[in-house]
C-alpha positions, 0 to 999 in steps of 0.5 A: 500500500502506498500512502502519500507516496510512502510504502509500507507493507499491510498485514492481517492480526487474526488475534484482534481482528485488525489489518497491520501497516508498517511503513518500509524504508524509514530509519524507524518503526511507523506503524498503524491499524484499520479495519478497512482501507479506507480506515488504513490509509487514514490512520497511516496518514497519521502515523506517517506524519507524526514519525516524519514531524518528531524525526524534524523536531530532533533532527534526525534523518526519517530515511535508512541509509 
């Protein structure tokens, strides 16, 4: 799945009923839950920028090396 041109790979957690996302490529854990497309790229949205936005406050590079 790709949100605002971010990868990340969706995964299904049978215990909890809920699809898992993690974003790929980035030098840390970005990761959300939904229960419906919609509801997965919403919440990744969020996840996305609140991981981007810390790594600028503390200067800190988002992206593996």
């Amino acid at each position: 799945m790709t949100i605002n041109d971010h990868e990340a790979i969706i995964t299904f957690d049978s215990e909890i009923g809920l699809f898992y996302g993690e974003f790929i490529g980035l030098n840390g854990s970005a990761g959300f839950y939904g229960d419906s497309t919609d509801d997965l790229y919403e919440q990744g949205a969020l996840s996305l920028h609140r991981f981007l936005e810390v790594c600028s406050e503390q200067g800190i590079n988002p992206y593996q090396s």
